[in-house]
VODO-260232 format. One record per residue: residue in three letters; x, z, y of N, C-alpha, C, O, CB in turn. Coordinates in steps of 0.02 Angstrom, whole numbers, padded with zeros to 5 digits, always signed. Atoms other than C-alpha are relative to their C-alpha. Glycine has a CB too. Example, Ala and Ser with C-alpha at 12.3 -4.5 7.8 and 13.67 -1.06 7.14 Angstrom:
2
ALA+00045+00000-00059+00615+00390-00225+00045+00000+00060+00097+00033+00059-00050+00062+00001SER-00042-00003-00059+00684+00357-00053-00039+00037+00055-00014+00045+00110+00020-00071+00023
% end
This chain:
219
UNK-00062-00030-00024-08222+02039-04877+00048-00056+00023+00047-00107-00012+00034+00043-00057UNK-00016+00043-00038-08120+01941-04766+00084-00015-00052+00116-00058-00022-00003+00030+00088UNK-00047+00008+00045-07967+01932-04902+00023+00066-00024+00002+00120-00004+00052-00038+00026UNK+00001-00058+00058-07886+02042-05045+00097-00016-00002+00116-00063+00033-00064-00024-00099UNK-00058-00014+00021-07695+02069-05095+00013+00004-00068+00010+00065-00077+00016+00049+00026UNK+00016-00028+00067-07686+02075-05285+00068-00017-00026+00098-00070-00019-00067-00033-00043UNK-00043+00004+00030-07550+02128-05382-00021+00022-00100-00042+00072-00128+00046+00044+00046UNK+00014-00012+00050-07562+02088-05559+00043+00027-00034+00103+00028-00023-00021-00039-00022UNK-00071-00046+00056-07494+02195-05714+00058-00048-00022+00055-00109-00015-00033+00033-00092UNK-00069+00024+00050-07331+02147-05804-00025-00008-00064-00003-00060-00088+00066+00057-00008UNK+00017-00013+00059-07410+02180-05963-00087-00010+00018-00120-00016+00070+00034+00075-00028UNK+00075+00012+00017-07588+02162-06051-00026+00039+00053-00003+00096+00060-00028+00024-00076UNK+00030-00017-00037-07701+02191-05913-00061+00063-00033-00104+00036-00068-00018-00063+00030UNK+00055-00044+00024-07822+02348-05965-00036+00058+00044-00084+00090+00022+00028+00031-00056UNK+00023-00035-00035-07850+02450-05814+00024-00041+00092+00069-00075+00116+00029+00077-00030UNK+00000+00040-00100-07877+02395-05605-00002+00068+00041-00049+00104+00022-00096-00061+00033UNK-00001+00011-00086-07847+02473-05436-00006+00011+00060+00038+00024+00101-00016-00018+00016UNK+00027+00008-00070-07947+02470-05297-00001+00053+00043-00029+00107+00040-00062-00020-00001UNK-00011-00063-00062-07879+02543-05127+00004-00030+00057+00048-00070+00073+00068+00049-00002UNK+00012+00016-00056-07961+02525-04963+00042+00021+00043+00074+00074+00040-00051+00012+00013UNK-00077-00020-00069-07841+02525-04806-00070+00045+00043-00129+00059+00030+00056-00110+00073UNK+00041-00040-00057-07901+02621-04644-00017-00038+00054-00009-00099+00047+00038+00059+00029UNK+00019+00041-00038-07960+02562-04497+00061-00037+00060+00101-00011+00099-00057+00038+00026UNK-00042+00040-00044-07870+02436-04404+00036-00034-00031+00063-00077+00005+00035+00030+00041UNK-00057+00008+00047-07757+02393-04555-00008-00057-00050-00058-00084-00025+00008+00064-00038UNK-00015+00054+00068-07737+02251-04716+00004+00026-00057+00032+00079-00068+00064-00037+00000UNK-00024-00009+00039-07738+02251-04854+00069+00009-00052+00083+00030-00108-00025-00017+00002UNK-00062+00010+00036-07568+02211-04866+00036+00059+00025+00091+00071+00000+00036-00070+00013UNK-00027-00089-00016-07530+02401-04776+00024+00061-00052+00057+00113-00047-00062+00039+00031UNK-00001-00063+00045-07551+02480-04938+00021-00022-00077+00021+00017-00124-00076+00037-00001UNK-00001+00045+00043-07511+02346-05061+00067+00020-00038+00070+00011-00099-00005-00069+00030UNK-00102-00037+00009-07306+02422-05085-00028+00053-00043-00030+00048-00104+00060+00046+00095UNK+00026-00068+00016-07386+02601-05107-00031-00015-00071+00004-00003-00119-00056+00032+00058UNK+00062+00009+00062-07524+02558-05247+00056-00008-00062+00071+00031-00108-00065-00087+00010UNK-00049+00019+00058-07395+02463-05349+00041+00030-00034+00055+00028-00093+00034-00034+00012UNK-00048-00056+00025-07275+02597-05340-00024+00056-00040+00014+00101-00059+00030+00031+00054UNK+00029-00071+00019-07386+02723-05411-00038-00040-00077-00078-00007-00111-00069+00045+00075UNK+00049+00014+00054-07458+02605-05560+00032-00001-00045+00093+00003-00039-00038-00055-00001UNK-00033+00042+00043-07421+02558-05707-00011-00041-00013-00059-00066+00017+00009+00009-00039UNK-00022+00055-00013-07366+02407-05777-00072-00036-00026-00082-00092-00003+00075-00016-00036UNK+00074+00023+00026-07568+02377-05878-00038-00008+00058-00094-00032+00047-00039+00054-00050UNK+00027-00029-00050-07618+02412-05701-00016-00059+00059+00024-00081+00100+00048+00058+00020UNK-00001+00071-00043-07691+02265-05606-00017+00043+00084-00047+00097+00084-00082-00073-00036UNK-00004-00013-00071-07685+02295-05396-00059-00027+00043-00063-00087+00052+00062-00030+00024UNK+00022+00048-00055-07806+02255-05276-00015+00029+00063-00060+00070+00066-00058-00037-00018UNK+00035-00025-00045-07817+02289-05103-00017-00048+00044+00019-00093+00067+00029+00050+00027UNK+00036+00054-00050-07954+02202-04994+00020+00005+00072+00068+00041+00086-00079+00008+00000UNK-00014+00008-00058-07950+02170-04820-00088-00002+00033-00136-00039+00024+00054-00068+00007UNK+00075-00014-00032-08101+02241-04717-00004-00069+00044+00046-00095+00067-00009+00082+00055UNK+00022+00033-00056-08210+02106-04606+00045+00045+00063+00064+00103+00065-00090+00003+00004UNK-00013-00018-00057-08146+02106-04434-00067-00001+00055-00093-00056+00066+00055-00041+00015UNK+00054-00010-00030-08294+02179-04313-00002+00047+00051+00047+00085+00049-00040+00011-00040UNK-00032-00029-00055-08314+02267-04151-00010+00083-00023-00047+00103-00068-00037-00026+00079UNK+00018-00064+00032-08310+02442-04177+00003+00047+00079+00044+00049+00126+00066+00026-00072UNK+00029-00054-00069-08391+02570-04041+00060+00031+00025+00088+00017+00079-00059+00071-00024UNK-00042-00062-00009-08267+02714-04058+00055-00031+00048+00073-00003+00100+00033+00033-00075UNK-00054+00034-00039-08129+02579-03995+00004-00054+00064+00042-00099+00083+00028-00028-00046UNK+00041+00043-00065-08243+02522-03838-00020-00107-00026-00019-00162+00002+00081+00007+00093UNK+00020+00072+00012-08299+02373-03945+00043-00042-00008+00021-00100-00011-00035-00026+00044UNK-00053+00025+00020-08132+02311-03978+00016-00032-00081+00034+00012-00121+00038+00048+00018UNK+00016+00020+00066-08138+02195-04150+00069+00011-00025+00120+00006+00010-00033-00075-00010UNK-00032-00028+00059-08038+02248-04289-00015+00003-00076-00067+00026-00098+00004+00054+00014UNK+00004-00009+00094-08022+02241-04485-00035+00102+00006-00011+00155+00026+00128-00012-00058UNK+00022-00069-00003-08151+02386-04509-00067-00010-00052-00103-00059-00056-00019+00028+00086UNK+00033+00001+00058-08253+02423-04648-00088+00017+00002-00133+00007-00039+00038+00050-00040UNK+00085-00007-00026-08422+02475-04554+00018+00044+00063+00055+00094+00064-00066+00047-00066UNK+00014-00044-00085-08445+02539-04366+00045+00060+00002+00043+00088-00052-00091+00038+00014UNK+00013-00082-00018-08377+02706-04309+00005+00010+00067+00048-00008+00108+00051+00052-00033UNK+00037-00013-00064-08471+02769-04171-00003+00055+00017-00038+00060+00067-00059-00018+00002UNK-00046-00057-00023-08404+02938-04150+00047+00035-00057+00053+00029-00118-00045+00056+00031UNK-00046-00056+00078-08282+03066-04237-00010+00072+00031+00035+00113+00037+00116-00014-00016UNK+00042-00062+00001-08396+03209-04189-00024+00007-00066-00071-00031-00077-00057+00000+00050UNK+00026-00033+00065-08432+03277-04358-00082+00008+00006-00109+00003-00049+00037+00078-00012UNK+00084+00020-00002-08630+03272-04310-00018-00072+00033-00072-00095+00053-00044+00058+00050UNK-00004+00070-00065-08595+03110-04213-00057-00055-00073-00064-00057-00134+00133-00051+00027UNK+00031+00058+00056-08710+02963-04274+00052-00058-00030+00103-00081-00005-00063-00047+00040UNK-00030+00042+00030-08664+02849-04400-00039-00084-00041-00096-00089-00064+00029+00048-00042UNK+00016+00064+00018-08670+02652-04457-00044+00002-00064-00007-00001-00114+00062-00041-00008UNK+00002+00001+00058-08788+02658-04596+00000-00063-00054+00014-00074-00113-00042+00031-00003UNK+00012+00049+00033-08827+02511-04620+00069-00040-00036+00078-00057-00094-00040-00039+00044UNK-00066+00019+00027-08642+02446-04613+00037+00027-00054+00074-00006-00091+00038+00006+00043UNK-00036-00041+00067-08581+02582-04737-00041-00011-00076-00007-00009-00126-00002+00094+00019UNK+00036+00046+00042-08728+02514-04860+00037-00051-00012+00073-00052-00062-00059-00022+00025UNK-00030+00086+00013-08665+02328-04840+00039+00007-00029+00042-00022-00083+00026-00047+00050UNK-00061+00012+00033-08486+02389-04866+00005+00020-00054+00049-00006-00088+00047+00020+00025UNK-00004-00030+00065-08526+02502-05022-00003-00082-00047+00039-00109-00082-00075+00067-00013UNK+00013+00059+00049-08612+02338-05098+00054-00043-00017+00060-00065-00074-00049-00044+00025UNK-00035+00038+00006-08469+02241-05056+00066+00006-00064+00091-00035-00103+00013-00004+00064UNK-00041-00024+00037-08347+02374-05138-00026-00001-00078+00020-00001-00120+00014+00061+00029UNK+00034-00003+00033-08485+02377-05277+00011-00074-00053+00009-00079-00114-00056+00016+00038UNK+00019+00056+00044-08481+02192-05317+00082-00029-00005+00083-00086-00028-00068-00060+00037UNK-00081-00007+00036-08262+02193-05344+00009+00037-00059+00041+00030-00111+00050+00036+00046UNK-00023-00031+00090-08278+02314-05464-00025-00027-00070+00006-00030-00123-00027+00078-00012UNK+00012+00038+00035-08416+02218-05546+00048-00054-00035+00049-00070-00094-00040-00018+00028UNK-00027+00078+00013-08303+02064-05546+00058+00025-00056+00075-00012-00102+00038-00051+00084UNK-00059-00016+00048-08156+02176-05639-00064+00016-00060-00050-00016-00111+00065+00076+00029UNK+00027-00015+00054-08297+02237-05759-00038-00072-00054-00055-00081-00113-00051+00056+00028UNK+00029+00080+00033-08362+02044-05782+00069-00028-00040+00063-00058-00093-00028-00071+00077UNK-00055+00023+00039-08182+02004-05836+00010+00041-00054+00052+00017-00093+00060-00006+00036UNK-00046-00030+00073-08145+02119-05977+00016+00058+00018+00037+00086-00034+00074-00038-00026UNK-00012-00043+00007-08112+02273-05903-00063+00083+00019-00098+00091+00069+00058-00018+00029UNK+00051-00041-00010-08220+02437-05926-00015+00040+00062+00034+00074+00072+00005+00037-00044UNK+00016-00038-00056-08280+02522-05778+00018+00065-00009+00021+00096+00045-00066-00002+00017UNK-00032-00057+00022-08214+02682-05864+00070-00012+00026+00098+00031+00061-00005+00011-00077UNK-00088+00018-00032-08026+02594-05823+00026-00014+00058+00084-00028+00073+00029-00052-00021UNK-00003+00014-00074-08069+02574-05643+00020+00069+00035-00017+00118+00040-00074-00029+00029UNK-00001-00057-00080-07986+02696-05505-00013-00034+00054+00021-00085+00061+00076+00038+00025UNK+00012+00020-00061-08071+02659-05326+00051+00063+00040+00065+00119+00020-00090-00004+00015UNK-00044-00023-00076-07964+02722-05168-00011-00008+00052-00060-00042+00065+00051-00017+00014UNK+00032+00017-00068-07964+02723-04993+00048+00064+00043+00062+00117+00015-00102+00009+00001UNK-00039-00030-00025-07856+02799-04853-00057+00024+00063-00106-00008+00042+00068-00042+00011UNK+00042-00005-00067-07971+02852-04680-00064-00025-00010-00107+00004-00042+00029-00039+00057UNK+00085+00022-00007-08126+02751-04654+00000-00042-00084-00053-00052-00113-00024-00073+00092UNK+00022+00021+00068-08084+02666-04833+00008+00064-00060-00009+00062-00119+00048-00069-00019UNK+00027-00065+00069-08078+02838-04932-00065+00030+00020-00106+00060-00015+00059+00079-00010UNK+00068-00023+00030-08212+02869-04851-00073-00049-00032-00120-00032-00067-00025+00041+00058UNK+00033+00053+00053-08302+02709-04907+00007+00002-00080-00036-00011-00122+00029-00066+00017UNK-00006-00007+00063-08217+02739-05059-00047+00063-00043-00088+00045-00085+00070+00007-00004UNK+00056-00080-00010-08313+02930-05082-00047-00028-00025-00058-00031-00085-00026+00039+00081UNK+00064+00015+00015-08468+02855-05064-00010-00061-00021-00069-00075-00011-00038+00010+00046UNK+00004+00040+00044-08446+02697-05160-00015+00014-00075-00060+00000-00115+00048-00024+00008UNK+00006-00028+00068-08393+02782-05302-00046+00043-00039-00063+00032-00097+00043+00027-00005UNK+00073-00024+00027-08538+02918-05318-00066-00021-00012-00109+00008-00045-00016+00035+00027UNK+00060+00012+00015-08671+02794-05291+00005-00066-00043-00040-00108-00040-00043-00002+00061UNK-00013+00066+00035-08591+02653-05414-00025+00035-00083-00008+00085-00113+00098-00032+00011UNK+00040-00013+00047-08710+02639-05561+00027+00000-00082-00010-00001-00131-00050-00045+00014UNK-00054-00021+00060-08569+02661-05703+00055+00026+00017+00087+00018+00069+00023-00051-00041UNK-00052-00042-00016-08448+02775-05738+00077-00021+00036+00088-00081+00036+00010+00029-00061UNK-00069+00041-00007-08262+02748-05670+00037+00059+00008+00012+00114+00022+00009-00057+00064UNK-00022-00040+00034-08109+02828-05712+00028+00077+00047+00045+00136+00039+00049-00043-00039UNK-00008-00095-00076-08083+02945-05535-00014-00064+00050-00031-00122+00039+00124+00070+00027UNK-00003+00022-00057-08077+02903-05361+00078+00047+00049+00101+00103+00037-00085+00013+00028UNK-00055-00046-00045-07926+02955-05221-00031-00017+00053-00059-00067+00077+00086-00016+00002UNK+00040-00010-00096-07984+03006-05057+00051+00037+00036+00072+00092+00019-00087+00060+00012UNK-00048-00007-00014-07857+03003-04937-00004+00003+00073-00010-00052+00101+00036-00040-00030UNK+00012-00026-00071-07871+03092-04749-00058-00037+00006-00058-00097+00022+00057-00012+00058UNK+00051+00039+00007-08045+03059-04764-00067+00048+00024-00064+00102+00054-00001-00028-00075UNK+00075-00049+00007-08242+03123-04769-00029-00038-00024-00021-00098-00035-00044+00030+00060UNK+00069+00030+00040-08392+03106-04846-00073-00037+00032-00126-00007+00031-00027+00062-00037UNK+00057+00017-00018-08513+02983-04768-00058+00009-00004-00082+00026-00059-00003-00030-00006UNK+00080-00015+00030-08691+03000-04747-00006+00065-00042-00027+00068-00100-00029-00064-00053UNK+00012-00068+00085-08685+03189-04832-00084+00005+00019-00118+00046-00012+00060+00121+00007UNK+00066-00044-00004-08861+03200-04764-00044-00028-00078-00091+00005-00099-00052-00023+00088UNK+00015+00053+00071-08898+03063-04945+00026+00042-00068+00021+00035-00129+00054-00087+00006UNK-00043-00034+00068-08798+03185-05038-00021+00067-00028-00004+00114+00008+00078+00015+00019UNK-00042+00026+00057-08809+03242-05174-00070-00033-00044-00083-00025-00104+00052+00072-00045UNK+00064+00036+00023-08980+03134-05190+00028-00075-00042+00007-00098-00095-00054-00018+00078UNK-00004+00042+00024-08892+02989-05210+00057-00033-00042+00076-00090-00055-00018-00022+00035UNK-00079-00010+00080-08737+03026-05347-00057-00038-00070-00107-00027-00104+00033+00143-00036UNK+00040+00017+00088-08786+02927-05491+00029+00049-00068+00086+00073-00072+00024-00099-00030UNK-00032-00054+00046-08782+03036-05659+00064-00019-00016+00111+00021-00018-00036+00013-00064UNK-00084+00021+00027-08628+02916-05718+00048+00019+00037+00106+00018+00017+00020-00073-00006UNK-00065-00021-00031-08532+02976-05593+00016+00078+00012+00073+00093+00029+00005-00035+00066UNK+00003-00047-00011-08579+03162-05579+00089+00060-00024+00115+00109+00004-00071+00005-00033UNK-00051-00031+00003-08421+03212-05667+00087-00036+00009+00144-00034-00014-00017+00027-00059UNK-00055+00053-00023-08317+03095-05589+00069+00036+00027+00063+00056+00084-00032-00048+00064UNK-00054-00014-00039-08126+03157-05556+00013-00040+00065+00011-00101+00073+00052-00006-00041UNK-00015+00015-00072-08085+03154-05372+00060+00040+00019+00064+00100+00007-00061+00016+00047UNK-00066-00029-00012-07900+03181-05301-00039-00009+00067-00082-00053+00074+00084-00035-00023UNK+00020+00014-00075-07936+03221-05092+00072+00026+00013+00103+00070-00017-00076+00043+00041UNK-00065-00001-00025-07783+03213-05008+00001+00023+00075-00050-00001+00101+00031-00069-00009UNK+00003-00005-00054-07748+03279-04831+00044+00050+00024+00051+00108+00005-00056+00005+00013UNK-00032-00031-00049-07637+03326-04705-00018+00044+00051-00066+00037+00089+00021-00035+00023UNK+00039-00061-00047-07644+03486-04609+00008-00008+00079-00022+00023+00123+00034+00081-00018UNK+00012+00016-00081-07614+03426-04444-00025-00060+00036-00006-00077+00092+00056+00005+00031UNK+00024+00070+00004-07710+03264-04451-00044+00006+00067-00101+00031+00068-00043-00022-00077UNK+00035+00001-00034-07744+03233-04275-00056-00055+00046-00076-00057+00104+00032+00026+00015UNK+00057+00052-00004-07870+03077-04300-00080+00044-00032-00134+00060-00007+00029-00080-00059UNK+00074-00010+00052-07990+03137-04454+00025+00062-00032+00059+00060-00083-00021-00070-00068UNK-00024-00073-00005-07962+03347-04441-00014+00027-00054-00066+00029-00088-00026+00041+00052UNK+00001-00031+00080-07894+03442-04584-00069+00030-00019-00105+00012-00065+00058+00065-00010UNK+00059-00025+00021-08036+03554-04571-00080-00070-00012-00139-00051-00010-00010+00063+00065UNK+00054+00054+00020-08158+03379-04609+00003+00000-00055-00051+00005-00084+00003-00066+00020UNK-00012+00007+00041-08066+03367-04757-00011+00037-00060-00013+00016-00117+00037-00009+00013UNK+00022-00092+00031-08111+03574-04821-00060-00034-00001-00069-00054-00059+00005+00093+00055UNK+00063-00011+00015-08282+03534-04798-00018-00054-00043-00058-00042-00088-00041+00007+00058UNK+00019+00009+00054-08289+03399-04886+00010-00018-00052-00018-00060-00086-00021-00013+00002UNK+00008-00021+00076-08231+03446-05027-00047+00077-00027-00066+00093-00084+00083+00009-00024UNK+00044-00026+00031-08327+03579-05031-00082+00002-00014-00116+00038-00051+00015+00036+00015UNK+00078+00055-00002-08501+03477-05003+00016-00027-00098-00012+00001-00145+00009-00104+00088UNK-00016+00039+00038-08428+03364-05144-00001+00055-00061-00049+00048-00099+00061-00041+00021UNK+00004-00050+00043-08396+03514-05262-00051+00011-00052-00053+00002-00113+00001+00046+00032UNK+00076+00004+00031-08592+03555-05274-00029-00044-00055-00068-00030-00101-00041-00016+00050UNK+00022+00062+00065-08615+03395-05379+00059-00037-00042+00046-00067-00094-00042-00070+00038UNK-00048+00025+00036-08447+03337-05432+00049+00055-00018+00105+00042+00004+00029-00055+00034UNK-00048-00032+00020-08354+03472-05498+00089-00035-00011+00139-00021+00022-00033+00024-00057UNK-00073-00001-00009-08199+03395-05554+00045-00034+00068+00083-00082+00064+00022-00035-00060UNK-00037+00016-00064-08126+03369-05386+00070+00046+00014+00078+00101-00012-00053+00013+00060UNK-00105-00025-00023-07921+03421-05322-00010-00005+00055-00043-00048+00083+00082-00054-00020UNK+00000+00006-00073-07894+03471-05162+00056+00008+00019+00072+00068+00016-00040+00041+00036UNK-00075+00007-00010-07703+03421-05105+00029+00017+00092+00037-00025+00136+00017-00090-00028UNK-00004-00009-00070-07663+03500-04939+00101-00008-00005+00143+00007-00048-00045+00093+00030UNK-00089+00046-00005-07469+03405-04849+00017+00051+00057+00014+00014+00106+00008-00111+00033UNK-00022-00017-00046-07412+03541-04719+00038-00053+00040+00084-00086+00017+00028+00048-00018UNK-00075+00031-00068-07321+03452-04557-00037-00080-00021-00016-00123+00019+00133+00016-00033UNK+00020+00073+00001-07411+03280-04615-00060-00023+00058-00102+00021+00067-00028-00015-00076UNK+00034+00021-00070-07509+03207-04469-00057-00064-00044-00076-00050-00100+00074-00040+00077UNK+00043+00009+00016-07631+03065-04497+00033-00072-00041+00014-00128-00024-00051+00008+00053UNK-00020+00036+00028-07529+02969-04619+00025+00034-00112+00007+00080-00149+00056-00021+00062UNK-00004-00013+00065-07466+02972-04799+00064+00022+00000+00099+00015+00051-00015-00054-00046UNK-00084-00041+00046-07294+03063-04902+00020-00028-00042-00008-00080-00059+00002+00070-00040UNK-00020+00003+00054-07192+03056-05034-00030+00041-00050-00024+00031-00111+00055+00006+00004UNK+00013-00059+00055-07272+03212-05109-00082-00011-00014-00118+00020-00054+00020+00089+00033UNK+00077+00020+00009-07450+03123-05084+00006-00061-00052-00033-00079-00097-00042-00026+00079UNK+00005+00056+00063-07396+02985-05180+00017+00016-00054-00001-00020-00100+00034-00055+00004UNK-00018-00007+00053-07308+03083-05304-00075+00023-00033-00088+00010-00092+00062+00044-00001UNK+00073-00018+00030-07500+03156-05326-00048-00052-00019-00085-00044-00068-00038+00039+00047UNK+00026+00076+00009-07575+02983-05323+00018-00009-00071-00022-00001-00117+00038-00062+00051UNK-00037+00030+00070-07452+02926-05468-00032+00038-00084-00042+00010-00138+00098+00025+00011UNK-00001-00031+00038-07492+03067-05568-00088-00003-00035-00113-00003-00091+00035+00059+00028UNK+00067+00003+00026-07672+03061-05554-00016-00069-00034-00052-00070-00085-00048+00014+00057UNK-00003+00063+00034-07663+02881-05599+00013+00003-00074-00026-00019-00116+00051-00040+00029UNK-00018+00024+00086-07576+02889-05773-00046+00071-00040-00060+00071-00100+00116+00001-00024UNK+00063-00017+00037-07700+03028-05808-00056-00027-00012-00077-00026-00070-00020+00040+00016UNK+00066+00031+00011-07854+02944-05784+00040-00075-00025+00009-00127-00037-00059-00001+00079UNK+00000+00089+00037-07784+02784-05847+00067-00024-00021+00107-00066+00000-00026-00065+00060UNK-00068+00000+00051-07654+02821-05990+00000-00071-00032-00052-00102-00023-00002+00063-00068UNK-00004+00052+00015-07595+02663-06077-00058+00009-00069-00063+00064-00095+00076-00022-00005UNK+00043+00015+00069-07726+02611-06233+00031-00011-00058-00002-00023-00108-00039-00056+00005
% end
């Protein structure tokens, strides 16, 4: 990953984090947001995708987390790149679980092309973690799904967030998949933002915040 943003807790570190930006964006886009919604045990990190050419934007390089090569909902997709990037997202969380903290105390995130990296990070990461937020997003690769949900994550809480007039990555992307996701992950939330377009709220973050100090009350 081409660099990270990390905001550490105030207090004894016991829970991390991790929230992928969207495409085109920094880590440091979302770095304000995260913080605001943590608490103070709550270590920060948001990476910063490789910069690489990406189809959809006539090959134009950009901080982007793997290819996208259409936004036709049957359109083909990067697999290989969305592989690489899972691993990549795969071997950060490791690094919080090599320091001391349980993979149970981990929230992964992701706004656009990083919720949806985030999605499918999180179902095929081989220990449990404590939710995921998926944020104007979809579910990569569903044709893998729900083959390749590991059991630790099967009852994984998932907040999906999305705006009803989102005219990048269309509300109706967002219905389906949560209801794909459903089939194997039951505890999933589905947060619909009237009048929100293809960005974030106050009333998305107040849902963020909340889901946060549930899944990862102080110890």
């Amino acid at each position: 990953m081409a660099g990270r943003v990390v905001i550490d807790p105030s207090a004894k570190h016991t829970a991390t984090l991790i929230f992928l930006h969207g495409l085109g964006d920094t880590g440091h886009g979302w770095a304000g947001a995260m913080s605001s919604i943590r608490s103070n045990y709550i270590k920060v990190i948001c990476p910063t995708a490789p910069t690489q050419p990406v189809t959809l934007n006539a090959g134009f390089r950009m901080p982007s987390w793997f290819d996208l090569r259409s936004l036709d909902e049957k359109g083909p997709e990067d697999v290989a790149g969305i592989h690489s990037a899972r691993d990549s997202v795969h071997s950060l969380i490791e690094d919080e679980v090599k320091a001391g903290i349980p993979s149970n105390r981990i929230i992964l995130g992701g706004f656009s092309q990083g919720g949806a990296l985030a999605l499918y990070s999180a179902f095929t990461y081989s220990k449990p973690l404590a939710g995921v937020m998926a944020l104007s997003c979809w579910l990569p690769l569903r044709n893998e799904f729900p083959g390749c949900v590991t059991e630790q994550n099967r009852q994984l809480p998932v907040l999906q967030c999305h705006g009803d007039c989102d005219p990048l990555v269309p509300y109706k992307w967002g219905q389906i998949t949560t209801q794909a996701i459903r089939k194997f992950a039951p505890q999933i939330e589905f947060k619909t933002y009237p009048g929100v377009m293809h960005s974030s709220c106050d009333a998305e973050l107040a849902d963020m915040k909340r889901f946060v100090q549930t899944n990862l009350p102080a110890q």
